[in-house]
N, C-alpha and C positions, 0 to 999 in steps of 0.2 A: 668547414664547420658543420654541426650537425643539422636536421630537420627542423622546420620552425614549430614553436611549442604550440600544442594543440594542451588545450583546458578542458573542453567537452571530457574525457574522460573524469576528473578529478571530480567538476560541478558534478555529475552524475553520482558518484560518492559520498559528494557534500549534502545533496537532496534527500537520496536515501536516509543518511544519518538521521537527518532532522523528521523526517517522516515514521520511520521506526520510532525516536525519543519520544515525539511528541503522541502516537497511534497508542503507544504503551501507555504509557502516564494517561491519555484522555480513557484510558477502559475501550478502546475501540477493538484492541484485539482480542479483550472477553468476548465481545459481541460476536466477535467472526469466527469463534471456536465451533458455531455452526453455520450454515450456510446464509447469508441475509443479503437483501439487497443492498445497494447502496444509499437507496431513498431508507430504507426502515430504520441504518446503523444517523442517517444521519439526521433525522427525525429524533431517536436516543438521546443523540449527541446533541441538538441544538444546533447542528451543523448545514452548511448547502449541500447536496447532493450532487448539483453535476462536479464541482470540484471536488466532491471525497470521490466519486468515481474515479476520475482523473487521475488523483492520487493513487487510489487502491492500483488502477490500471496500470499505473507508473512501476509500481510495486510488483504488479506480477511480472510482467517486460521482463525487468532490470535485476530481480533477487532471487525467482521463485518460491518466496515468503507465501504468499498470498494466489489462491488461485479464485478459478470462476467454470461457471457452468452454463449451459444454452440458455437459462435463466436468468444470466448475466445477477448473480449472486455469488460473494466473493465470500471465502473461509481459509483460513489459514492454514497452511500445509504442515507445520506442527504438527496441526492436534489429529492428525491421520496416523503419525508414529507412538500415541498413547493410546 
């Protein structure tokens, strides 16, 4: 028989989805069309900070959608090809 099923990849798929859907609809990726901290987008937003970090951080790892700088401000890797 073959390997036993590993899920870790799939869940990782799953999370992104739902973090793209939701980043888009909340306006978070206008906000990142330039460079911003985590605490400023999520100040905007209404949102927690350490968890949008976490989030965004997830995001660069796993897609590179989203990047960051020594200033640990995150911008979308988009808006560098317009």
């Amino acid at each position: 028989m073959g390997g036993a099923f590993d899920p870790f990849p799939l869940l990782g798929g799953y999370y992104q989805s739902l973090l793209l859907y939701h980043f888009f609809d909340s306006g978070l990726f206008d906000l990142l069309a330039e460079p911003v901290t985590a605490e400023f987008a999520a100040r905007r937003l209404g949102w927690r900070s350490h968890e949008l970090a976490l989030c965004l951080e997830f995001l660069r790892l796993t897609t590179g959608l989203v990047r960051s700088d020594r200033r640990k401000r995150f911008h979308l890797t988009l808006s560098e090809a317009q």
